[in-house]
N, C-alpha and C positions, 0 to 999 in steps of 0.2 A: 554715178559709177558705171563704167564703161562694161561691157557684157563679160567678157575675159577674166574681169576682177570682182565681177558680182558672180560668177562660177564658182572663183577659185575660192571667195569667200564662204560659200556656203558647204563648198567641200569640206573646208576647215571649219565648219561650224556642227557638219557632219559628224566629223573623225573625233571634236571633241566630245561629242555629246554621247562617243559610244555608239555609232551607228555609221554602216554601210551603206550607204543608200543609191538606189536605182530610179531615177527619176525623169519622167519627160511630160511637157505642158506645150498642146498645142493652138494655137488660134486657128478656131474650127472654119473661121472664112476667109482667113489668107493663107493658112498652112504652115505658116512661121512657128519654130517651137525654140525651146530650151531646153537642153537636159544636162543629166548625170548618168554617167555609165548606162543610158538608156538601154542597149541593145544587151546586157550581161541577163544569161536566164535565168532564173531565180524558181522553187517551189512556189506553188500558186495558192494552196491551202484552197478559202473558202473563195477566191476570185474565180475558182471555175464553174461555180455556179450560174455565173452569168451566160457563159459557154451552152451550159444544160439547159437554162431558160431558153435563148433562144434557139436549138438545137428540139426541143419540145416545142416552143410553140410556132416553130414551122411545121413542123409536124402536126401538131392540129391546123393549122390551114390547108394542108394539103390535105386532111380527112383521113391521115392514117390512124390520129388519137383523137377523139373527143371530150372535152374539155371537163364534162360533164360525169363523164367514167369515174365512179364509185372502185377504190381499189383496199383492200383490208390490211391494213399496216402496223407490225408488230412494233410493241414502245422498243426506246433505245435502252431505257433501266440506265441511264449513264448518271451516276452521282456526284461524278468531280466539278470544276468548277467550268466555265465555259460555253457545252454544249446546250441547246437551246430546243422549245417546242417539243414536238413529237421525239427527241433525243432522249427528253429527259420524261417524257409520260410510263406512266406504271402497270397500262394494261392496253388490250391491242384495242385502233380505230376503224372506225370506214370513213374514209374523205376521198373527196373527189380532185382529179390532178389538177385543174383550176386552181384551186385551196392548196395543194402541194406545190402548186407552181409560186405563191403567197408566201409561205413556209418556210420556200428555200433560199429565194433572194431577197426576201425583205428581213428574215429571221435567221438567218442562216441556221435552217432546222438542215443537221446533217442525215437525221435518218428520213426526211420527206425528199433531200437530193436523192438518197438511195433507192426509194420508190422507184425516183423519175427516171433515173440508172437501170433502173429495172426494167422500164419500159424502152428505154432509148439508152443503149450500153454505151462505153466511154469511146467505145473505135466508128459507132453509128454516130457521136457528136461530133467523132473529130473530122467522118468524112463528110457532114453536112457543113463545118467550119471549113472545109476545103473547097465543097461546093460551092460555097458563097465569095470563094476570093481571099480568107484570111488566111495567112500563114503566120508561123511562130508562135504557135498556140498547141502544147502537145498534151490532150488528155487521156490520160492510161488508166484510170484507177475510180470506184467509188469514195465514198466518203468516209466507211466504213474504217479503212487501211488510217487516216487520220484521228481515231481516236484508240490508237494501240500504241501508242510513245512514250519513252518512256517516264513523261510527266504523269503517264496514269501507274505506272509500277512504281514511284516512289511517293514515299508519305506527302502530306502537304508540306509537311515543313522540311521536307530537303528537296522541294521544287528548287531548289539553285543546283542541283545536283544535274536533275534534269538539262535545264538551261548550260551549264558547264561545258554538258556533254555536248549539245547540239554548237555550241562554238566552237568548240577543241576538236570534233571528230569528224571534221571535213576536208578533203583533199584538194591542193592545187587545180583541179580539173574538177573541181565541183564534185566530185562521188563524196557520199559520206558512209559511216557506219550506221546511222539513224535512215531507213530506205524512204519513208518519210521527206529527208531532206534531197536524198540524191538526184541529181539532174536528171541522171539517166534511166531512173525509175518513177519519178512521181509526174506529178501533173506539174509542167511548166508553164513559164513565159516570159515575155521581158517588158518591160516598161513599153517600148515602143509598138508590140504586139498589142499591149492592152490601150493604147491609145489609137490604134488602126481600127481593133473592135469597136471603140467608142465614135471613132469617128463614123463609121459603118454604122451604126447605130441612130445619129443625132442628123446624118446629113444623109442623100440620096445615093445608094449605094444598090449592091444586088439584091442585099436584104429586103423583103417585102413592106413595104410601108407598113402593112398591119402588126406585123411580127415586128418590125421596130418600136412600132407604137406600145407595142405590145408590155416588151422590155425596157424599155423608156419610161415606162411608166411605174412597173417593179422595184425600177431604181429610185426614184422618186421618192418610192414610200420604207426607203432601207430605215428600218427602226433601229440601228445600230450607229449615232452619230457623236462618238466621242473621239474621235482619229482624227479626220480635216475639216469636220463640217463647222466646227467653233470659227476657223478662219476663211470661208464659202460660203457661209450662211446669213445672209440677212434680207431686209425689207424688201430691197431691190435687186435680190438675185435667189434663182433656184436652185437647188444642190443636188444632186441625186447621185446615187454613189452605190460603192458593195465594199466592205472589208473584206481581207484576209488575215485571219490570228495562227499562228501553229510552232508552238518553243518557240524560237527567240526570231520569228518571223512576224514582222506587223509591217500590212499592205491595205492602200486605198486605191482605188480608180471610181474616176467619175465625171459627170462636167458640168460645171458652174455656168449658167446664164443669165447673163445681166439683164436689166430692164431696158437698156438702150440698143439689142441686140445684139451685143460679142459674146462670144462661149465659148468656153475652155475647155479642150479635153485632160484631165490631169490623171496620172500614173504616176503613184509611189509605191515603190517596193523597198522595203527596209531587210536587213539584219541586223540585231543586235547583238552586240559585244559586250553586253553586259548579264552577268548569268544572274537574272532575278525576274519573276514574272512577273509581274504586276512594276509598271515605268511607265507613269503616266507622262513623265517629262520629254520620255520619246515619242510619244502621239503630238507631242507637244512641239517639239523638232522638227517633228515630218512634216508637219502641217504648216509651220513657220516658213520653212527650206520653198514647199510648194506655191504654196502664195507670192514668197518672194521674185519665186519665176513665171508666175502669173502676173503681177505686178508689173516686173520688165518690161513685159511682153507686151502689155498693154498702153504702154508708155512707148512702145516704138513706134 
C-alpha cells in the first residue's frame, strides 16, 4: 500500500472507531516521519509532565534544586477513579524531589507534579522549554485545575454525562466550555511538538545529556502501559513512553528502539467521540493506527 492510501486508510479506521486522532511517528536517524493532523493542538493532560521533569531536572543540574531536598506534601484525598500515588494518600508526607520526580512521570501522581509546580511554576517550565529551542508546547497550569471536571461532579454512573459534555461543548476554534479542554486555557501541544521534545530528548540536542539521560530514563520506567506499549513492547525493542488521560482525551508519546538501532519517536493524541469512560477498544485503535505508521516507515 502506497503511503497516500495507508494515510487515508487509517483515517477511516480512525473516524470509524469514534476517534480523532493527532498523530506523528518519526525516524529518529533519518528524520522521515508520518502523520495525521500532526500539527492540530490538542489539551496535554498528563503529557506535561514530561515538560516539568525535565524543566526540574535541569534545574538540579544547574544547582538551583537539589535532588535530595525533603519537601512536606499534603495527600490529594482524591476518591474517584484514576488519580494515582500521593493523589490518592490520606495523610501528609516528606519526600524528596528525586522521589517526586519518580511520582510524577512514571506514576502520573498529579499531586507530586504539583509539588514540582511548586517549586518550578508552569511559566518558569515554559521559559526553560524555550530556553532549550522547543516550541509548541504551552504550559499554563498545575495539575491541580485537571482534577475539578466535571467527571468529578457527577455520580459514577452518569460518567457518560461527563464524557457527552466534553464532545458536545467545544467550539470550532478549539475553546470549549470545560476550561480544562480549552486550547486557549489549558496546557497544550500538538503531536509534532511532542515528537520535537522526544526527539530533543533521544538524540544530541541543547538539552544537557545528563538531563536527557535523566528523563529518558523516567520514561522507561512509566508503570502506566495499557495505551501503545502492547504494540512497542517486546524482546527486541525498548518502549518508554508517558500517557495523557482527561474526559474523553487519551494521549501517548514515546519512542520505541529496536535491537538493530532504528528508533521511533511516536505522538498520539486522540479525542474520543464516544461519551463512555472506560474504551479499551480505543487504546486499542491508537495503538493499531501508530504502529501502522511505524511499520511504513520502517519499510521505506
Amino acid at each position: 500500500m502506497n503511503t497516500e492510501a495507508l494515510l487515508s486508510d487509517m483515517r477511516g479506521q480512525l473516524r470509524d472507531g469514534g476517534l480523532h486522532g493527532c498523530l506523528l511517528v518519526r525516524d529518529l536517524r533519518t528524520g522521515e516521519e508520518l502523520g495525521i493532523d500532526p500539527d492540530t493542538q490538542l489539551p496535554a493532560a498528563s503529557l506535561v509532565k514530561v515538560p516539568l521533569a525535565l524543566a526540574t531536572a535541569e534545574r538540579i543540574r544547574r544547582g538551583e534544586l537539589d535532588g535530595a531536598t525533603m519537601l512536606d506534601v499534603q495527600p490529594g484525598r482524591i476518591t474517584t477513579p484514576g488519580p494515582t500515588g500521593l493523589s490518592r494518600f490520606r495523610h501528609p508526607t516528606r519526600i524528596a524531589i528525586d522521589d517526586l520526580l519518580y511520582l510524577s512521570t512514571c506514576v502520573s501522581d498529579g499531586t507530586a507534579a504539583d509539588a514540582l509546580f511548586g517549586l518550578t511554576p508552569p511559566a518558569r517550565v515554559a521559559d526553560i522549554l524555550h530556553e532549550l529551542g522547543l516550541r509548541g508546547l504551552s504550559v499554563r497550569h498545575g495539575m491541580l485545575e485537571l482534577s475539578d471536571t466535571p467527571a468529578e461532579r457527577f455520580d459514577a454512573t452518569e460518567a457518560h454525562l461527563a464524557h457527552a459534555l466534553a464532545i458536545d461543548a467545544g467550539t470550532g476554534g478549539r475553546g470549549h466550555r470545560v476550561p480544562q479542554l480549552d486550547t486557549t486555557r489549558a496546557n497544550t501541544g500538538s503531536a509534532r511538538a511532542y515528537v520535537e521534545l522526544l526527539q530533543a530528548l533521544w538524540t544530541p540536542s541543547a538539552i544537557h545529556p545528563e538531563v536527557a539521560g535523566r528523563v529518558r530514563d523516567l520514561m522507561a520506567h512509566n508503570v502506566l502501559r495499557h495505551r501503545l506499549t502492547p504494540d512497542f513492547s517486546s524482546d527486541a525493542t525498548t518502549w518508554s513512553s508517558k500517557t495523557g488521560t482527561l474526559l474523553n482525551l487519551r494521549h501517548e508519546i514515546g519512542v520505541v528502539e529496536h535491537s538493530d538501532g532504528q528508533a521511533f519517536a511516536v505522538a498520539a493524541l486522540t479525542e474520543s467521540l464516544v461519551p463512555a469512560s472506560t474504551q479499551p477498544g480505543a487504546d486499542a485503535l491508537m495503538a493499531h493506527v501508530a504502529r501502522t505508521l511505524r511499520d511504513h516507515l520502517r519499510q521505506l
